[in-house]
N, C-alpha and C positions, 0 to 999 in steps of 0.2 A: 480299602473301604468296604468291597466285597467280605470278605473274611471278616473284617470286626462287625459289618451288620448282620452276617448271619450267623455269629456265635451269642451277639445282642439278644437276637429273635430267637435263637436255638434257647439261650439261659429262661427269656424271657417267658415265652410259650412250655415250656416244661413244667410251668404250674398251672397251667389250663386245666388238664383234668387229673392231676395224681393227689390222691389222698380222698378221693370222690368214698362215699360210703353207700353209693346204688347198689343194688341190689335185684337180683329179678332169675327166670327161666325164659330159655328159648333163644340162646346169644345168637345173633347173625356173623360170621369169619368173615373179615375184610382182609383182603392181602394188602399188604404196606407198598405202597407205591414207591420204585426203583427211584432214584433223584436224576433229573435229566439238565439241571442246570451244565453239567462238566461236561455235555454235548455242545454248548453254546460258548462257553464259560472257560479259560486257560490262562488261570495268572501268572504262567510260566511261559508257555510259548504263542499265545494268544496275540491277536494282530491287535497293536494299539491305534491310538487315533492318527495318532504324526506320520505312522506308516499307512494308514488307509489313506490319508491324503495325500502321501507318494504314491501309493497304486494311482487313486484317482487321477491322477496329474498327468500319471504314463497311458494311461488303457482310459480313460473315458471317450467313447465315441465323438460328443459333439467338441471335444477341446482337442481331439484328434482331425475331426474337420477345419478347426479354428488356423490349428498351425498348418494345413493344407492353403487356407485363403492367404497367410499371411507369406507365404513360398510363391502364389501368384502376383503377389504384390509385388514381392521383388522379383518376381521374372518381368512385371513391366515396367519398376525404375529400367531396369535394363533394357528395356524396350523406343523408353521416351528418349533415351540418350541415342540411339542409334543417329543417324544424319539419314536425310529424304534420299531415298535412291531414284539417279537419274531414271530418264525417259526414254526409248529409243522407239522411231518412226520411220519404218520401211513401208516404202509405196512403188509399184509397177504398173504401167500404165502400155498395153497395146491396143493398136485402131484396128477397129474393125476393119477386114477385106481390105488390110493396107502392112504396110513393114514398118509404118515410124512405131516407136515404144519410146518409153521416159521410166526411170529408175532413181528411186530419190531415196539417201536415207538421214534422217534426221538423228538429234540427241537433246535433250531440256535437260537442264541441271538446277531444280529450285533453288536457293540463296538462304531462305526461311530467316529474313530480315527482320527489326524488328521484338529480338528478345522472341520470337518464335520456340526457338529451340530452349534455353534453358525456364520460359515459363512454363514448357511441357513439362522436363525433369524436373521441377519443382512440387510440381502439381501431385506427381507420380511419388513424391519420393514424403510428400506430405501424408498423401492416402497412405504411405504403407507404416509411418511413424500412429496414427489415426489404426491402424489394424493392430498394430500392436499393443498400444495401450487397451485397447479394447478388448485382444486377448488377455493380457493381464489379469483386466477386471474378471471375468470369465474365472479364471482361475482363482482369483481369492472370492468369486461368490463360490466356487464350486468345493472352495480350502474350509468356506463356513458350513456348507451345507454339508459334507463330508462329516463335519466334526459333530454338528447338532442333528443328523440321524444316529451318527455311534453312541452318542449321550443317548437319546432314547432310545437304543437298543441297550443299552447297559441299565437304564433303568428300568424296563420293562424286565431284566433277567435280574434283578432284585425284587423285585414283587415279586416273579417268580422262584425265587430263592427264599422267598420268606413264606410265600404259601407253601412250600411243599415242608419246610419244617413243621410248620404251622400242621401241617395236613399230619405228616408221622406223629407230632407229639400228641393230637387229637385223637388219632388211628388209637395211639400205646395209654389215652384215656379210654377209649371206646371197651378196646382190649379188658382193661380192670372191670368197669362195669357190667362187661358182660358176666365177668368172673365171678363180680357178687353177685346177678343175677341166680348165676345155675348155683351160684351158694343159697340162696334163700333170702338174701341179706337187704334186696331191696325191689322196687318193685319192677316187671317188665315195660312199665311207660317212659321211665327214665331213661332205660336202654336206646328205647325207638326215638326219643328226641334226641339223642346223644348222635347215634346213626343218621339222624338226618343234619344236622350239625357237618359231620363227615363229610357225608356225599355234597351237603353246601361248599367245602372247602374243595372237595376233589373235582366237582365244577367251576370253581374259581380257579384251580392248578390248570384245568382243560383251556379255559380263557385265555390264564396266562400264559402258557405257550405258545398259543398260537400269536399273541401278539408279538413272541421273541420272535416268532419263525417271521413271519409279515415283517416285522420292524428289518431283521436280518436280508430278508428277499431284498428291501428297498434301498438297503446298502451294499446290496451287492451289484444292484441294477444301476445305482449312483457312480460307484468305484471302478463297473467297466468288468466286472465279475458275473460269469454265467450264474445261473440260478441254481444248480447243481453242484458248483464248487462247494467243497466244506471250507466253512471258517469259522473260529472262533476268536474273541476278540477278550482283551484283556485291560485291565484299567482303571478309574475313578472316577465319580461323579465329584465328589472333593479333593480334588489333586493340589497338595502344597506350591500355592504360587507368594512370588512376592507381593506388598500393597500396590495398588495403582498407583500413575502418575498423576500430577492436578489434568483436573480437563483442557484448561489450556495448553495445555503441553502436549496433551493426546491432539489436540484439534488442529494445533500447527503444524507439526507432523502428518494428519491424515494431509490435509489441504495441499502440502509438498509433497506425499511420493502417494495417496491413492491413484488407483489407474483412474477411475471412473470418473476424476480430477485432470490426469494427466488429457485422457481420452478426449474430453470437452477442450481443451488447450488445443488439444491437436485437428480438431474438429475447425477451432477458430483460425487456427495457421492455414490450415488447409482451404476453408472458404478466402482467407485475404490473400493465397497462390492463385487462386482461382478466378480474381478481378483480378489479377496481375495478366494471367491467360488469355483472360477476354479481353483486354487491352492491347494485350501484343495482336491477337487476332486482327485487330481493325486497325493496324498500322501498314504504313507502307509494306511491300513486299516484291520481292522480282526474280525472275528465274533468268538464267542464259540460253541462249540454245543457239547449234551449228548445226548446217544442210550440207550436203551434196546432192548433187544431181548430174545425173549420167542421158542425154538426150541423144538418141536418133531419127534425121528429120531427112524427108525426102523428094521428089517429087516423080510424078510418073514419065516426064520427058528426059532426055537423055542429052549429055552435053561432051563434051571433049576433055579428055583429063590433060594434067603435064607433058604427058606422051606423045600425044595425039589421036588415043585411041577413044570410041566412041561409049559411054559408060552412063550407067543412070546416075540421075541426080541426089545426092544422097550427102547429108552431112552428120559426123558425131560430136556434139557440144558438151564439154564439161563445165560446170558450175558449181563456186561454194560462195554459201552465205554464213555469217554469223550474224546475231541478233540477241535480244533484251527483250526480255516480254515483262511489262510492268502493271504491280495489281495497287491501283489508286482508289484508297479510301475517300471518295468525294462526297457518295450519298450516304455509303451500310459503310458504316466506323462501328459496328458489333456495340451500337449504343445499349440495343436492350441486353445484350446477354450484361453489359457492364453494371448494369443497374440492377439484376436478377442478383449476380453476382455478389453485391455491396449490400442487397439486401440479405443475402444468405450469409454474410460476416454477421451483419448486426444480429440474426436470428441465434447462431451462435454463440456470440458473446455473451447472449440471454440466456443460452440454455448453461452455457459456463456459469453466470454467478448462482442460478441456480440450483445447479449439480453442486457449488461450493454451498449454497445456503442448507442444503439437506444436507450435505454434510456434517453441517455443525448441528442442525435438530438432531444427526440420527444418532451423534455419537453425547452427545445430552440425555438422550432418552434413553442408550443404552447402561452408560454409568447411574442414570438413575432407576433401575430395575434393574440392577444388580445392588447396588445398592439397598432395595427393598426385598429382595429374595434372599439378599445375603441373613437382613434381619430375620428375616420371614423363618428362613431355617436352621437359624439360634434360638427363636423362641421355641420352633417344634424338638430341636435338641434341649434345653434345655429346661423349657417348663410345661413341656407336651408331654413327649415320649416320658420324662422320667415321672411323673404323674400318673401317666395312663398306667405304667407298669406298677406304681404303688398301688392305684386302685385296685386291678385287677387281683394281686395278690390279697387285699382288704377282702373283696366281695372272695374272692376262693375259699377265704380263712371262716370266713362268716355264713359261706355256703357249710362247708366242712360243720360247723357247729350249730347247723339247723334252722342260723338267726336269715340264712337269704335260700330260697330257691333254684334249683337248675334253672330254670328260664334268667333268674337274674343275672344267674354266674356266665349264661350265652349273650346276654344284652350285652353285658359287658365284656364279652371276650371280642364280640364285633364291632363295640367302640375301640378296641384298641386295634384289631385290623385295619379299620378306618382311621387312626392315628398313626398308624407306624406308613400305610399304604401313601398317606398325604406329608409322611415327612419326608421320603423318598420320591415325592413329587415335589417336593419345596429344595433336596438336592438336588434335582433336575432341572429347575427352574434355573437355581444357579450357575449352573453349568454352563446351560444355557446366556444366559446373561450375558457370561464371561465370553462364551462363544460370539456371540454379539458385538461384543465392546472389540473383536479384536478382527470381523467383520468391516467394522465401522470404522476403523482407525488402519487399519493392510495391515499392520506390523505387528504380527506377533511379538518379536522379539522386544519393544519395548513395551509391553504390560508383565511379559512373563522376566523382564529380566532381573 
């Protein structure tokens, strides 16, 4: 598409100014400006859109954090499965200014009764299905936004592919007039409007670069690319696709595999894990636990052993206990987190049909602006552009034979500027559009197949 609109514009603008019969003394030398479009521009080995949103996918910073959260996530499914690690309770006990002591050592082992333990891995394993749909999304806004800066960076290096022809064809007018000037053949004011004409366009060339460069910086800063990398990028603003499907086809589709769909699903699984959670919390619950205890006990008088020898009084006591420690939901049954809980399903469930209702607005609105740009940029192909390009040549011919003015034949060289510059805004809309609808719907694959 590149190539057919700038052989368009090249055929098109080559009757701007040849065949002019100005005349004058005192030419000004313009040097012909080098074409910088093939700095930007490689229909040959240029990054296209499908591959800039593979870079993106790999190297963008914030969808490189995304799948860092979603690795935490599964490091605490893994976490909630674990089982409660026992307790252990060592105690020593000496009296002061005396020799009895007491040595105890305990051990608790919680139970987590009660659906404790798999309302946790649920909970866990909920958030991380919830992180993933969510990076998804992420990824197909980031697949859309990828695709609609490369569109308008590819339009903006058609503008500027059209002014700079536009600028040498003007230049290689400029060039003749000058030539009848120092002939004699017309006069030097026609020159000087002619010249300012020029530097008009070679201003518009200055603009339009810099929008390639900016448009380009914004897709590099997108894609996860330094700002010093070189790229060029290759492509179409009218890329041959098949028709659309009906809308309803696109809409049942988004509804089933959109993340941003899936996401709100998983949002609602995950709050009714979560009353599940809070309900095991306020149920019965018990842990075990075993003692020992090591006592020495004594007294400061002295008694007679087995022997008969005279010995203080002094005894060593061993003791084990086991036990039940039991946690009874009488008063706090975790009523309010259960109710916080049931509320934050229903809040969910809201924001699901929701997130389903824009859905279907957003993928309505997008088939219908495409639908209108589509028109939009058949009328400027075909009853725009090939008009503007009859007139032009009309008022050239009519200039030529004295019946119109230089000022007429610029009015109207910058009506057709204004024409060609707005029909390559109406391919971009399209593009865009398209960009949109497939946005709105995740799947590429079925619009384009």
């Amino acid at each position: 598409m590149l190539k057919e609109t700038l052989l368009t514009v090249g055929v098109i603008v080559a009757l701007i100014m040849t065949g002019s019969n100005v005349l004058g003394q005192g030419a000004v030398q313009i040097t012909k400006q080098p074409s910088t479009i093939s700095r930007y521009f490689d229909p040959q080995s240029g990054m296209t859109a499908e591959e800039a949103v593979t870079y993106a996918l790999s190297h963008n910073a914030d969808l490189l954090a995304a799948r860092k959260e979603i690795e935490a996530a599964r490091a605490l499914v893994r976490q909630a499965a674990l089982r409660a690690n026992p307790m252990l309770d060592i105690e020593r006990k000496e009296q002061l200014n005396g020799t009895d002591n007491d040595t105890m050592v305990g051990a608790t082992l919680p139970l987590e009764l009660g659906g404790r333990r798999s309302a946790r891995i649920l909970v866990a394993q909920r958030e991380l299905e919830m992180k993933e749909q969510v990076f998804a999304d992420r990824e197909r806004l980031l697949a859309a936004e990828v695709k609609a800066k490369f569109g308008q960076a590819l339009g903006e290096m058609l503008k500027l592919a059209f002014t700079e022809n536009l600028l040498t064809t003007t230049d290689r007018g400029y060039r003749l007039v000058a030539a009848r000037v120092t002939e004699g053949r017309t006069a030097p004011l026609e020159q000087n409007m002619v010249l300012v004409e020029v530097n008009r366009i070679r201003s518009l060339r200055e603009t339009g670069e810099g929008k390639v460069q900016v448009a380009l910086l914004e897709l590099r800063n997108l894609i996860g690319m330094a700002p010093e990398e070189p790229v060029r990028l290759r492509g179409d603003l009218n890329p041959d696709v098949e028709p659309l499907p009906a809308v309803a086809v696109v809409t049942e589709v988004a509804l089933r595999e959109r993340a941003d769909v899936r996401a709100a699903r998983a949002v609602e699984a995950l709050a009714e894990a979560q009353i599940e959670q809070a309900r095991s919390t306020g149920r019965f619950d018990a842990s075990v636990s075993a003692k020992y205890e090591l006592m020495n006990f004594g007294f400061p008088q002295k008694g007679f052993d087995d022997a008969g020898r005279l010995v203080p009084i002094n005894g060593r006591f061993h003791s084990v206990a086991v036990g039940v420690n039991l946690y009874l939901p009488v008063r706090n049954r975790n009523q309010g987190a259960v109710e916080a809980a049931v509320a934050e399903k229903e809040a969910a469930t809201k924001r699901r049909e929701f997130t389903e209702l824009t859905v279907r607005r957003e993928i309505a609105a997008s088939f219908a602006r495409y639908e209108q740009s589509t028109r939009a940029a058949e009328i400027y192909r075909v009853g725009v552009r090939d008009q503007a390009n009859a007139n032009l040549s009309v008022v050239r011919q009519t200039y030529e034979l004295g019946s119109k003015t230089l000022l007429d034949f610029i009015a109207e060289q910058r009506r057709f500027i204004e024409v060609e510059t707005g029909f390559i805004d109406s391919l971009l809309d399209t593009y865009l559009a398209r960009v949109e609808i497939e946005r709105a719907t995740a799947s590429p694959k079925l619009i384009n197949r």
